[in-house]
N, CA, C and O atoms as a GROMACS GRO file, in nm:
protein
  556
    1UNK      N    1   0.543   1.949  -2.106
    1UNK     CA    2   0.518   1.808  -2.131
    1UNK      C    3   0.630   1.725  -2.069
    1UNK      O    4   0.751   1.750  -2.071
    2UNK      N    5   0.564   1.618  -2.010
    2UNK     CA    6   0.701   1.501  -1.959
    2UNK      C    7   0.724   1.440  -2.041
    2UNK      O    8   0.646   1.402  -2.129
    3UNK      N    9   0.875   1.409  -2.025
    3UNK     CA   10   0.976   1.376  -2.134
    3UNK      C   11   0.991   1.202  -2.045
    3UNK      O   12   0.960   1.177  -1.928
    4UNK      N   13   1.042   1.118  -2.137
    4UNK     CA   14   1.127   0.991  -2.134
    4UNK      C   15   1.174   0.980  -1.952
    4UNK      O   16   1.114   0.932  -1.856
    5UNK      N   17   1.305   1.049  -1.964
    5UNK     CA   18   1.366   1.069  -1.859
    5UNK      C   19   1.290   1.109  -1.728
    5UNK      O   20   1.314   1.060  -1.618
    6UNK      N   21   1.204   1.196  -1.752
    6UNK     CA   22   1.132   1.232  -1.649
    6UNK      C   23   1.037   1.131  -1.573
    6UNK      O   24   1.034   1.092  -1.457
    7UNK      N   25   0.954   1.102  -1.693
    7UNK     CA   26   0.863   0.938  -1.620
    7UNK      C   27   0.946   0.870  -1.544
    7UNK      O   28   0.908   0.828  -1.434
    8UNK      N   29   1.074   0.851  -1.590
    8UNK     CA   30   1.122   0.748  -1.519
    8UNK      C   31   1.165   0.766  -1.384
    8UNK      O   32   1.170   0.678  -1.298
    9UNK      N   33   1.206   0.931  -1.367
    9UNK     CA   34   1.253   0.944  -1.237
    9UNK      C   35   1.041   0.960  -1.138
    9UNK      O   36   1.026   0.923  -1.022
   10UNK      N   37   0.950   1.004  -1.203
   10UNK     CA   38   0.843   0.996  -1.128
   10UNK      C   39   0.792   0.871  -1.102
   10UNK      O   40   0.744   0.841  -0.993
   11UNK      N   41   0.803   0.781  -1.217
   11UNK     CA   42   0.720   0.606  -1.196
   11UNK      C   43   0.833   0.567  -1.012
   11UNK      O   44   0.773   0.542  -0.908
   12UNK      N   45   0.990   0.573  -1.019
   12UNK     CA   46   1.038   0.548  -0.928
   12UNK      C   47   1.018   0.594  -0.812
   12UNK      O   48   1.007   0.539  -0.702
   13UNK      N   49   1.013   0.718  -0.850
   13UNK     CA   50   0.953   0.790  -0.687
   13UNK      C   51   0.811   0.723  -0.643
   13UNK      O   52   0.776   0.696  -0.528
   14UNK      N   53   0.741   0.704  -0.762
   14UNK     CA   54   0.599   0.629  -0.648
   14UNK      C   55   0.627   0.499  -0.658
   14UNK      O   56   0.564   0.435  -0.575
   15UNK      N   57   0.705   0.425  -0.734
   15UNK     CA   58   0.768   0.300  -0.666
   15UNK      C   59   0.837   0.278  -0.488
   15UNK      O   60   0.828   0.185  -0.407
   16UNK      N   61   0.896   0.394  -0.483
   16UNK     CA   62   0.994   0.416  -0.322
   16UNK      C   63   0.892   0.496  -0.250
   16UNK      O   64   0.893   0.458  -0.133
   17UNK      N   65   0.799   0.595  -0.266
   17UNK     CA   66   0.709   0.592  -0.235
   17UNK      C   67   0.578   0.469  -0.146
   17UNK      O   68   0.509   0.481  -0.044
   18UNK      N   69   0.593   0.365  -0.245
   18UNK     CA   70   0.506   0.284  -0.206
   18UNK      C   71   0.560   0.182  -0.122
   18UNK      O   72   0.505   0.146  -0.018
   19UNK      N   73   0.657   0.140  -0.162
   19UNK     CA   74   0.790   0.089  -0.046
   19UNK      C   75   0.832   0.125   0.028
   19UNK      O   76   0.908   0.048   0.085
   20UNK      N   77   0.818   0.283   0.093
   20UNK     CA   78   0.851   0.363   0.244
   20UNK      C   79   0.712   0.317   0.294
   20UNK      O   80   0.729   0.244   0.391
   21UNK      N   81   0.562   0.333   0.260
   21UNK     CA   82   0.453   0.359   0.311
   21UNK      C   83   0.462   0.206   0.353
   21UNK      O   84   0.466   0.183   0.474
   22UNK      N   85   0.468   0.086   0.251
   22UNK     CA   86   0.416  -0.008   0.317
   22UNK      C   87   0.543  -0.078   0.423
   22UNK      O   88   0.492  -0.145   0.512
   23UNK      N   89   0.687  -0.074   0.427
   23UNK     CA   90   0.801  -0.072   0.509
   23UNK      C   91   0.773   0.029   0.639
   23UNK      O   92   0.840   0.004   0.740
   24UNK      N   93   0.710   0.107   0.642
   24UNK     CA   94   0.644   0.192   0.785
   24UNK      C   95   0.539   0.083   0.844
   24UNK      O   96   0.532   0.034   0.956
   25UNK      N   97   0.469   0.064   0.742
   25UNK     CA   98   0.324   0.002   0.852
   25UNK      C   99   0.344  -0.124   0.864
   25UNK      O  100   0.266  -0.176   0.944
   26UNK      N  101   0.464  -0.237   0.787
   26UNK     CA  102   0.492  -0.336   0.846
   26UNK      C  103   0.586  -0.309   1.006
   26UNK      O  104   0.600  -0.389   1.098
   27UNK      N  105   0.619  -0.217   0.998
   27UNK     CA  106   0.739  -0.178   1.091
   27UNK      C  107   0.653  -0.160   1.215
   27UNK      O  108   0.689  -0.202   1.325
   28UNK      N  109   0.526  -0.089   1.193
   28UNK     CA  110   0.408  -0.065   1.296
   28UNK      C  111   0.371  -0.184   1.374
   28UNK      O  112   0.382  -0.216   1.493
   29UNK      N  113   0.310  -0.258   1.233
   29UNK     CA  114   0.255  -0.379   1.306
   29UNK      C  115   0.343  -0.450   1.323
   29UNK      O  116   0.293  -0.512   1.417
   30UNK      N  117   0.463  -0.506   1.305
   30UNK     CA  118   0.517  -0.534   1.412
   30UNK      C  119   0.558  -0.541   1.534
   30UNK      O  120   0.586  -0.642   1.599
   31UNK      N  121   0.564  -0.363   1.586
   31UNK     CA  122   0.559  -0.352   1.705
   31UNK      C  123   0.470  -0.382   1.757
   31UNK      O  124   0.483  -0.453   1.856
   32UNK      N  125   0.336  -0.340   1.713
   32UNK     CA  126   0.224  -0.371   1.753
   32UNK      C  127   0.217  -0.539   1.810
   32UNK      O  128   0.194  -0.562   1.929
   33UNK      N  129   0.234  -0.621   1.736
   33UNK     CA  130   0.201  -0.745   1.730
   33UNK      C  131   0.334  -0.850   1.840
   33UNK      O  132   0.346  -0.970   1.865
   34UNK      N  133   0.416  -0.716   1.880
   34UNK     CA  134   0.492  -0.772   1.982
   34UNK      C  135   0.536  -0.735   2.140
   34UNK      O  136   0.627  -0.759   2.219
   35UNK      N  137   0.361  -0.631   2.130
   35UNK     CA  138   0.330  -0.519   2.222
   35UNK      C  139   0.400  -0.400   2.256
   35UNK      O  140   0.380  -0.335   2.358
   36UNK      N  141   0.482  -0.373   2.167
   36UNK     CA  142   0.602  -0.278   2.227
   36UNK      C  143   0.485  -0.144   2.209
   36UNK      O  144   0.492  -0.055   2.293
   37UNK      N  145   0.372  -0.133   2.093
   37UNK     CA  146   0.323   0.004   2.111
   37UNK      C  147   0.168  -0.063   2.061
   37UNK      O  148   0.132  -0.174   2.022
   38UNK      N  149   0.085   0.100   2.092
   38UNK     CA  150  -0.064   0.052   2.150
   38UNK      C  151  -0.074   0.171   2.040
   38UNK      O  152  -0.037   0.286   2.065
   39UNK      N  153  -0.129   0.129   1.912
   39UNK     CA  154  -0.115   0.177   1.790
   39UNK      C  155  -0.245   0.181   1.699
   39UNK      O  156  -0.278   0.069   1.661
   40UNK      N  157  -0.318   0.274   1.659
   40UNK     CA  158  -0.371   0.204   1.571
   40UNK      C  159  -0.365   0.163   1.427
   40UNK      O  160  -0.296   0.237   1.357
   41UNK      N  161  -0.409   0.085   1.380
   41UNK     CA  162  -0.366  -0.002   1.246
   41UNK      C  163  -0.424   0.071   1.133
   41UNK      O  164  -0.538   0.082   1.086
   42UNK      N  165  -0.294   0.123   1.100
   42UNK     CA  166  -0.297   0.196   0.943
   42UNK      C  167  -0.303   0.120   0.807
   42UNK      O  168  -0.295  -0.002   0.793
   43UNK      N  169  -0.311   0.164   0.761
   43UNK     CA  170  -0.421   0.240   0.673
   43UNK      C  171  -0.600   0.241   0.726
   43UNK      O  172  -0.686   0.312   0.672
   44UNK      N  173  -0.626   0.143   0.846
   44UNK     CA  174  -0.740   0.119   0.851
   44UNK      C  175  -0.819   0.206   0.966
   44UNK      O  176  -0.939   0.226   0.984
   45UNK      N  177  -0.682   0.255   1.048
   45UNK     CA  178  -0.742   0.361   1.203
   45UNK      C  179  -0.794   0.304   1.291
   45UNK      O  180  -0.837   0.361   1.392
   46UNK      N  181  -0.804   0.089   1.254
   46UNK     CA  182  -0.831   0.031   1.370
   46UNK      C  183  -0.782  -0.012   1.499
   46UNK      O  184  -0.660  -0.017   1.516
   47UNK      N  185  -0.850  -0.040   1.579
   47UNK     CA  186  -0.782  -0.066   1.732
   47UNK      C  187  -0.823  -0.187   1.766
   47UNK      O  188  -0.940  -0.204   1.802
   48UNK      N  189  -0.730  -0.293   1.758
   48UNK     CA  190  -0.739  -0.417   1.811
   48UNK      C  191  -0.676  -0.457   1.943
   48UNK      O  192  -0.610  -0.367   1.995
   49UNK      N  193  -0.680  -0.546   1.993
   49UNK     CA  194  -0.638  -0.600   2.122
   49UNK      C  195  -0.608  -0.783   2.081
   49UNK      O  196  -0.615  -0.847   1.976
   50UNK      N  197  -0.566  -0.827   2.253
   50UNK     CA  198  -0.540  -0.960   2.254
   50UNK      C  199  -0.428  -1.048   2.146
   50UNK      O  200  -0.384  -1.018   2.035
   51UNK      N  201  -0.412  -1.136   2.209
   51UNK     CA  202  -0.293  -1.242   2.111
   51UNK      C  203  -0.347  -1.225   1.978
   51UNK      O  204  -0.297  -1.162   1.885
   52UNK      N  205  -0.441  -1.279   1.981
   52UNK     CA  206  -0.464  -1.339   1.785
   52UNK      C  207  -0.498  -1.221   1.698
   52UNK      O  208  -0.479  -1.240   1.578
   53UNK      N  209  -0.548  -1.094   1.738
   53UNK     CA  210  -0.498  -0.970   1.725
   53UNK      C  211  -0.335  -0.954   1.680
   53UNK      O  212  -0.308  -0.906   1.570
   54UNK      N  213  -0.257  -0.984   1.748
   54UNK     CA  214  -0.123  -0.972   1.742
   54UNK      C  215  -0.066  -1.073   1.676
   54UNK      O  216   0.027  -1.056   1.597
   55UNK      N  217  -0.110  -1.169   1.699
   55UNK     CA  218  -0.064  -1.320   1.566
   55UNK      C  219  -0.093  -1.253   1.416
   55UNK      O  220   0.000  -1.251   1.335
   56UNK      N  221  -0.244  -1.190   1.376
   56UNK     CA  222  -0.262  -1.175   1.300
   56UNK      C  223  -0.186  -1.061   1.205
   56UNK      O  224  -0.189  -1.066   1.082
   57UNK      N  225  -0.114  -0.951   1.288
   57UNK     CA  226  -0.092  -0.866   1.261
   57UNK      C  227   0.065  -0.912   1.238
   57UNK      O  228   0.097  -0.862   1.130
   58UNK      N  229   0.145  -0.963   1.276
   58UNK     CA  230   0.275  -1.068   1.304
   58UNK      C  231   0.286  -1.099   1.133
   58UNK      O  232   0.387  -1.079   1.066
   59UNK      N  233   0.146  -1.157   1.078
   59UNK     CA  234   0.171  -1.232   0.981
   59UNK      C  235   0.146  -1.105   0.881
   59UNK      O  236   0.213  -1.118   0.778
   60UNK      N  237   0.074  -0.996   0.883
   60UNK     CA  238   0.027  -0.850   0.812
   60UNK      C  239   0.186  -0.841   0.788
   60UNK      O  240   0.242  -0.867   0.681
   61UNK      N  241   0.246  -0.803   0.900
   61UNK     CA  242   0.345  -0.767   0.890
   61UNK      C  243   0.468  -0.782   0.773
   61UNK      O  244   0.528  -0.710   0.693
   62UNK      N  245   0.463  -0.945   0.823
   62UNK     CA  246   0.551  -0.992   0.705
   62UNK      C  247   0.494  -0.973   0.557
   62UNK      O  248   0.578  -0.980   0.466
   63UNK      N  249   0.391  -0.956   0.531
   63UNK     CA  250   0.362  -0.969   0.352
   63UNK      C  251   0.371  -0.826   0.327
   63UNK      O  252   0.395  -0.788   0.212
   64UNK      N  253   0.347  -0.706   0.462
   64UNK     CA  254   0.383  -0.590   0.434
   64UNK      C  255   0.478  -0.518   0.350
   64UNK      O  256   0.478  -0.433   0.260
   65UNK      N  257   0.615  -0.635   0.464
   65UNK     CA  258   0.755  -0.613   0.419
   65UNK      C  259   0.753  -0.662   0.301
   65UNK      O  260   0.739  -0.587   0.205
   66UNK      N  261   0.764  -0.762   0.290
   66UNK     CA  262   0.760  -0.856   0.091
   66UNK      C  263   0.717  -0.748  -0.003
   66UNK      O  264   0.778  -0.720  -0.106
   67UNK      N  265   0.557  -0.661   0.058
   67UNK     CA  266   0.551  -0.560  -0.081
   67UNK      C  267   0.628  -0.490  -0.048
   67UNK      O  268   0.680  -0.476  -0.158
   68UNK      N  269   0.690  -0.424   0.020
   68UNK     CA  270   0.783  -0.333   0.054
   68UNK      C  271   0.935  -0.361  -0.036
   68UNK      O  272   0.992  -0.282  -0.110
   69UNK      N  273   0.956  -0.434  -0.017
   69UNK     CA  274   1.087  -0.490  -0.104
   69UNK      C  275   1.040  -0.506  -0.208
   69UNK      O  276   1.121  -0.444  -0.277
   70UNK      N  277   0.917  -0.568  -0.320
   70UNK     CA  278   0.860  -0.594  -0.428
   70UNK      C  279   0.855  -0.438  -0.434
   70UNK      O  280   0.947  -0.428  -0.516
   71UNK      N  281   0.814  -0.296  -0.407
   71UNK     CA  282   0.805  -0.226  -0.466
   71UNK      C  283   0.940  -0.160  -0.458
   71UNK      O  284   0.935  -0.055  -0.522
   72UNK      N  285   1.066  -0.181  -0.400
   72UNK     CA  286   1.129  -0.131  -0.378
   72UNK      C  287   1.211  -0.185  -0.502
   72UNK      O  288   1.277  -0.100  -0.562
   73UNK      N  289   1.215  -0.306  -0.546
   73UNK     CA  290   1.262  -0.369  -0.632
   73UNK      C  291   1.190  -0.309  -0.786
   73UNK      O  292   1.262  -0.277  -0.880
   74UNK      N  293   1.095  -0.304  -0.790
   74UNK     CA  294   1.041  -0.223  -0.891
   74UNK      C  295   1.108  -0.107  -0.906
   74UNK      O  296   1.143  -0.096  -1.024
   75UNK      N  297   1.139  -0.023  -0.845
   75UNK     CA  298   1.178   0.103  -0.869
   75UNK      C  299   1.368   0.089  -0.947
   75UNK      O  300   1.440   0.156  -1.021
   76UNK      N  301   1.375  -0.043  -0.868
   76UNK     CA  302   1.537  -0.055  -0.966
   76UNK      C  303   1.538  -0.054  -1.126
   76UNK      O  304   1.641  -0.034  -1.191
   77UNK      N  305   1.433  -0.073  -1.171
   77UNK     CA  306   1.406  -0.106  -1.347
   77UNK      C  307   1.223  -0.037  -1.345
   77UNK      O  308   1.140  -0.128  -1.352
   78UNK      N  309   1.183   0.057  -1.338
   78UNK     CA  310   1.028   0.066  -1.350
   78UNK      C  311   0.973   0.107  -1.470
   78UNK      O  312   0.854   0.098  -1.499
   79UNK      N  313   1.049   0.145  -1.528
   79UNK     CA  314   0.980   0.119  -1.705
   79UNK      C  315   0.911  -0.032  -1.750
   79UNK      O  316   0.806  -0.062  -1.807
   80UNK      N  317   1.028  -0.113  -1.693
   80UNK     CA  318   1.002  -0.275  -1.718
   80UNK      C  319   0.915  -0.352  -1.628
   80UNK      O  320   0.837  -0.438  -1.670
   81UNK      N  321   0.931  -0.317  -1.486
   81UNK     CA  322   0.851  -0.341  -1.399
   81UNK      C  323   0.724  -0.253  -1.377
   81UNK      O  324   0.646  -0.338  -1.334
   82UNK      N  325   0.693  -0.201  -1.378
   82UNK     CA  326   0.584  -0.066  -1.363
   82UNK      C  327   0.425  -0.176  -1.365
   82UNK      O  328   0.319  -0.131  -1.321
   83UNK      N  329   0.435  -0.307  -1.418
   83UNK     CA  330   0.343  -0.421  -1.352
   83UNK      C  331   0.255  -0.365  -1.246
   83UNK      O  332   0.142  -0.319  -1.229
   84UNK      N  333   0.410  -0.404  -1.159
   84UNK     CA  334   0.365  -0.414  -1.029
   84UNK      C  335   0.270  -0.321  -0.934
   84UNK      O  336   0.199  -0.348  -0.838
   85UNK      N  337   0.314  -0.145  -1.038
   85UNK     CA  338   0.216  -0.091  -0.984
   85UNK      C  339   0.053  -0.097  -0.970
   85UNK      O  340  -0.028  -0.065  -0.883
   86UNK      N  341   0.048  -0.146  -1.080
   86UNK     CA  342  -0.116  -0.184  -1.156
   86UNK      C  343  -0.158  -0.298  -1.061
   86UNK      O  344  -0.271  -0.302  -1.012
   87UNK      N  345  -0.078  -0.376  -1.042
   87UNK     CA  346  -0.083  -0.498  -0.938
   87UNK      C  347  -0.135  -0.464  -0.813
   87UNK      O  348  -0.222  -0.530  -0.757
   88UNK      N  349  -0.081  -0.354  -0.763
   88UNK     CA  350  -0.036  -0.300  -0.617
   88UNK      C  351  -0.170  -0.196  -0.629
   88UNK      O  352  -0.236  -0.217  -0.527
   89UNK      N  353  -0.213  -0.128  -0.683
   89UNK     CA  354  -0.316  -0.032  -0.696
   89UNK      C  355  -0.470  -0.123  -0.694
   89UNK      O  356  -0.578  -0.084  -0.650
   90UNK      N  357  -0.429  -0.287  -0.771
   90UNK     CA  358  -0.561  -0.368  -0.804
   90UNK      C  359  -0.582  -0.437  -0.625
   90UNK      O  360  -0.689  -0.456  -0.567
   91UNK      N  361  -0.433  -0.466  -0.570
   91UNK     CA  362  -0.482  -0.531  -0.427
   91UNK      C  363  -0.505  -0.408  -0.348
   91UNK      O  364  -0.603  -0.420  -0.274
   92UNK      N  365  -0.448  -0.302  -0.340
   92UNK     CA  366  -0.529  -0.211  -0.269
   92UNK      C  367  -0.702  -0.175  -0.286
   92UNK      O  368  -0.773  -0.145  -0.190
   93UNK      N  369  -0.741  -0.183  -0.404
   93UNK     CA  370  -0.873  -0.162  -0.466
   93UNK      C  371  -0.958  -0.274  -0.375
   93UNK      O  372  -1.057  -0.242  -0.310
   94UNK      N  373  -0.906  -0.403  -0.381
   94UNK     CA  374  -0.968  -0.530  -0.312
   94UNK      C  375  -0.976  -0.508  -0.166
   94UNK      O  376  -1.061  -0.566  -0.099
   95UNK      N  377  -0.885  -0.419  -0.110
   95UNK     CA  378  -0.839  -0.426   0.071
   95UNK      C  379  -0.970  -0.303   0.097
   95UNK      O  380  -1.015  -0.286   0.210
   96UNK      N  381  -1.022  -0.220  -0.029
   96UNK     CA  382  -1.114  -0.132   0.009
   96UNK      C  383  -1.267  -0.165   0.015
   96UNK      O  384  -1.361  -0.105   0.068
   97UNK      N  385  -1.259  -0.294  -0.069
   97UNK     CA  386  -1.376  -0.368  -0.121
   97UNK      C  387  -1.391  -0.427   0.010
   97UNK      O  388  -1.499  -0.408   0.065
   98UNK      N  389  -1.286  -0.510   0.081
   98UNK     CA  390  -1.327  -0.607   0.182
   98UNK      C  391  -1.352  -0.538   0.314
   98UNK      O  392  -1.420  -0.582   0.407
   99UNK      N  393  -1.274  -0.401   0.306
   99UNK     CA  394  -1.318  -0.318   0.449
   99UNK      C  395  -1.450  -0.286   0.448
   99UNK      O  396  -1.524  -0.319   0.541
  100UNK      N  397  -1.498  -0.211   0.333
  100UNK     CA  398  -1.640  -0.236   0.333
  100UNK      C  399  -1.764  -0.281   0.337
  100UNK      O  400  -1.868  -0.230   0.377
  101UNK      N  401  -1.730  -0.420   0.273
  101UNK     CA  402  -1.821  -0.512   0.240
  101UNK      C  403  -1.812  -0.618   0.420
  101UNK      O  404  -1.878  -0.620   0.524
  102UNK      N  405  -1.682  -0.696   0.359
  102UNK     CA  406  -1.660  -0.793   0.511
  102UNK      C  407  -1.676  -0.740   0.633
  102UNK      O  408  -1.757  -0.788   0.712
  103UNK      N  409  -1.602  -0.638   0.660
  103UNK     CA  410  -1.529  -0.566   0.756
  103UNK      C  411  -1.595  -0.461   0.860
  103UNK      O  412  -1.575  -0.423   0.975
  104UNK      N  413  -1.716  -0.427   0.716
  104UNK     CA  414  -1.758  -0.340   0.814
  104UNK      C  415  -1.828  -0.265   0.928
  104UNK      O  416  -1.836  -0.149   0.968
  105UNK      N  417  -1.870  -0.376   0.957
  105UNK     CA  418  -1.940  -0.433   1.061
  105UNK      C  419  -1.795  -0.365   1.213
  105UNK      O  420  -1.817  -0.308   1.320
  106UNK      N  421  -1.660  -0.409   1.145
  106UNK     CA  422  -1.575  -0.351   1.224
  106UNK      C  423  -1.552  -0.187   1.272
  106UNK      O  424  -1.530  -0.133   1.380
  107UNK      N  425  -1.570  -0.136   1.127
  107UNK     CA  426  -1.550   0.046   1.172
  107UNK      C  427  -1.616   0.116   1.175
  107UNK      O  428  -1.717   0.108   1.104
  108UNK      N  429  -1.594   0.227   1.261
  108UNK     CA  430  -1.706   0.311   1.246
  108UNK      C  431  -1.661   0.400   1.118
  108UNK      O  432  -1.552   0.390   1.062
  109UNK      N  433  -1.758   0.483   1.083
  109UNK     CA  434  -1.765   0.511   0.945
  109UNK      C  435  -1.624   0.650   0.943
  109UNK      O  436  -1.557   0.667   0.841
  110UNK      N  437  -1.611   0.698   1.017
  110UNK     CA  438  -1.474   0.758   1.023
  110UNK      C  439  -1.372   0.680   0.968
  110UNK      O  440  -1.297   0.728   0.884
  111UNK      N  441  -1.360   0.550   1.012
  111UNK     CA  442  -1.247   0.488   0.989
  111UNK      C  443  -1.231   0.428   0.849
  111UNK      O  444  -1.130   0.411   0.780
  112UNK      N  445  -1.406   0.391   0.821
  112UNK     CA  446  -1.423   0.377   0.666
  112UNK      C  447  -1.365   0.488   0.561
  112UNK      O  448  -1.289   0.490   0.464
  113UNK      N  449  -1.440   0.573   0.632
  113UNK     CA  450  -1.400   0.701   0.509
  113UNK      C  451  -1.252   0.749   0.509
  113UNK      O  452  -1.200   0.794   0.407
  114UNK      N  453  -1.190   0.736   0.624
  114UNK     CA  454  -1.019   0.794   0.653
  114UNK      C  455  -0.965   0.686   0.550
  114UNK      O  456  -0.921   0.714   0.439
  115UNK      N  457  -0.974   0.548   0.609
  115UNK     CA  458  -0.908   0.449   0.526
  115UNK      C  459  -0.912   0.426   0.397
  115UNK      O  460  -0.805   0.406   0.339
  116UNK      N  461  -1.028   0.426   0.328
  116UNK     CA  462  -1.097   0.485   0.209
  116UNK      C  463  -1.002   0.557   0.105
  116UNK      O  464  -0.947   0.533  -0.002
  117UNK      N  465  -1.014   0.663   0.201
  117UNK     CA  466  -0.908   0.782   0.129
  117UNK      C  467  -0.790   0.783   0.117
  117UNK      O  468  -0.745   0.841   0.018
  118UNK      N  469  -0.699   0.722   0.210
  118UNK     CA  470  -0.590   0.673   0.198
  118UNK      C  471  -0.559   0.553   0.107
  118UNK      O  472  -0.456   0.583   0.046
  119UNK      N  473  -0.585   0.478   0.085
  119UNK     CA  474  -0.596   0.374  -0.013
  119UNK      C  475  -0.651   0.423  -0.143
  119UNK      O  476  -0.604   0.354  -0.233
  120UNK      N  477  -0.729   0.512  -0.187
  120UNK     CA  478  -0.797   0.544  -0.307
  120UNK      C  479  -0.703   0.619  -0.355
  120UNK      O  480  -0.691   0.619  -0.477
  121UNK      N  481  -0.616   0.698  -0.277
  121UNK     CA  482  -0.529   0.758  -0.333
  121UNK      C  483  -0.395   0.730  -0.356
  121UNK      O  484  -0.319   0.815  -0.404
  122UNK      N  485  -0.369   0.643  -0.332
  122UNK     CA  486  -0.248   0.518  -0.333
  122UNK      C  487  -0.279   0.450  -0.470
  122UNK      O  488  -0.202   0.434  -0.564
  123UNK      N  489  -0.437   0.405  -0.459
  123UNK     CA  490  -0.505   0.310  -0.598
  123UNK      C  491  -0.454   0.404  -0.734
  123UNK      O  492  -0.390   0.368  -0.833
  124UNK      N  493  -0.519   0.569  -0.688
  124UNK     CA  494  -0.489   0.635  -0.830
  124UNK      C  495  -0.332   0.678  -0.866
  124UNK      O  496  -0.276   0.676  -0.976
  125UNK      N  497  -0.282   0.715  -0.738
  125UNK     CA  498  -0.130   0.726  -0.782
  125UNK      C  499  -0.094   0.655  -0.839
  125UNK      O  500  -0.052   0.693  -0.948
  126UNK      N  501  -0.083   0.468  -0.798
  126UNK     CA  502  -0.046   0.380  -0.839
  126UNK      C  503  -0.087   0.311  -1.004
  126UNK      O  504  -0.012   0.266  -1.091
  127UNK      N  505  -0.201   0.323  -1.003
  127UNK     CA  506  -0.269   0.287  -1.158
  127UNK      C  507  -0.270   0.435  -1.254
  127UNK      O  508  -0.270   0.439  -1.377
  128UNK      N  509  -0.271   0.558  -1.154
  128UNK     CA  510  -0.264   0.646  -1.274
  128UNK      C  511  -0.062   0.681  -1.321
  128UNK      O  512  -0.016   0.764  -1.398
  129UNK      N  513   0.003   0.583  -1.241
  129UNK     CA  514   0.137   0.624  -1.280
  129UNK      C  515   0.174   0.517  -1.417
  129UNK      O  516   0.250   0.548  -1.508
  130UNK      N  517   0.103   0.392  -1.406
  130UNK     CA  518   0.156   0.300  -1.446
  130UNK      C  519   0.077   0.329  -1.612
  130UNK      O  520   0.133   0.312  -1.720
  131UNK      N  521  -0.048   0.372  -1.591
  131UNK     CA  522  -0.134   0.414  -1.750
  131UNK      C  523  -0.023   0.538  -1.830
  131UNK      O  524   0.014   0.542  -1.948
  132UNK      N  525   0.009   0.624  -1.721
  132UNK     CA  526   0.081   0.762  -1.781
  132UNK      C  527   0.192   0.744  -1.858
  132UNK      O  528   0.235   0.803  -1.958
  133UNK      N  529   0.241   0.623  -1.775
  133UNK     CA  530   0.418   0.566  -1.880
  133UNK      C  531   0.392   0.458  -1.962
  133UNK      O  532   0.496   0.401  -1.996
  134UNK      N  533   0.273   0.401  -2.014
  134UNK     CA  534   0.178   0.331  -2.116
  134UNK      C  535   0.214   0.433  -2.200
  134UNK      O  536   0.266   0.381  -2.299
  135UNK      N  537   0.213   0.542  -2.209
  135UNK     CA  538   0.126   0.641  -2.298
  135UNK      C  539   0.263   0.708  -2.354
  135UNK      O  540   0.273   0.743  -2.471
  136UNK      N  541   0.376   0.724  -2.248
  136UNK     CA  542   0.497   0.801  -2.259
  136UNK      C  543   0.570   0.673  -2.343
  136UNK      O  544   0.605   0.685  -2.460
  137UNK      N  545   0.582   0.585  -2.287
  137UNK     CA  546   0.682   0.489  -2.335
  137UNK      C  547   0.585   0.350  -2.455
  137UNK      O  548   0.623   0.264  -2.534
  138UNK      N  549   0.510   0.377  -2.427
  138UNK     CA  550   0.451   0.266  -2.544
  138UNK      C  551   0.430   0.137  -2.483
  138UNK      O  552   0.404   0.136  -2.363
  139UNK      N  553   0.438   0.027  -2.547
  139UNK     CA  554   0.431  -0.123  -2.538
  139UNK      C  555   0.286  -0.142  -2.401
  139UNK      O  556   0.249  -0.254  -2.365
   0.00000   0.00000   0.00000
């Protein structure tokens, strides 16, 4: 059985966890979005082109980083913060809703199902870490 101590060192690891993953793919699209590399766009496996392509991805970028530091900041206190994961698992849930629904007209179904999976399992890490230390720690 996990103990006190232990949640806390696992809630953090998928706190820094989730703050390496999304600090990589802002780091991507950035390059991307300043042509240095011909990449495709993760979590989604898409391949875009042209400026507003790259404007758009410019601006991905930056809110990338923000969760990146927001989860990185979580992990300094995540008993107290552990929010954010539930937060972070609910906008991933939405980014899967809109690839599908809006989007998908954009991918082919490879890219649906790859992206899919990558995000669904981010969703459950993230919401099943934050229910588990509900349960360990109370409140």
């Amino acid at each position: 059985m996990m103990g006190s101590e232990d949640n806390v060192v696992v809630l953090k690891s998928v706190f820094l966890i989730g703050a390496v993953a999304d600090g990589a793919i802002a780091i991507e699209w950035f390059l991307i979005s300043l042509g240095w590399a011909d990449l495709p766009v993760h979590p989604s496996f898409f391949v875009g082109s042209g400026e507003d392509f790259q404007f758009a991805l410019s601006i991905g970028g930056l809110f990338m980083l923000g969760w990146s530091v927001l989860l990185y900041w979580g992990s300094l206190r995540p008993i107290e913060r552990r929010g954010v994961l539930l937060l972070t698992a609910a906008m991933l849930f939405l980014a899967i809703l809109s690839d599908g629904i809006v989007f998908a007209h954009m991918f082919s179904t490879k890219q649906i199902v790859l992206g899919t999976m990558v995000k669904l399992s981010l969703v459950i890490l993230f919401a099943g870490s934050y229910w588990h230390s509900k349960k360990v720690h109370g409140r």
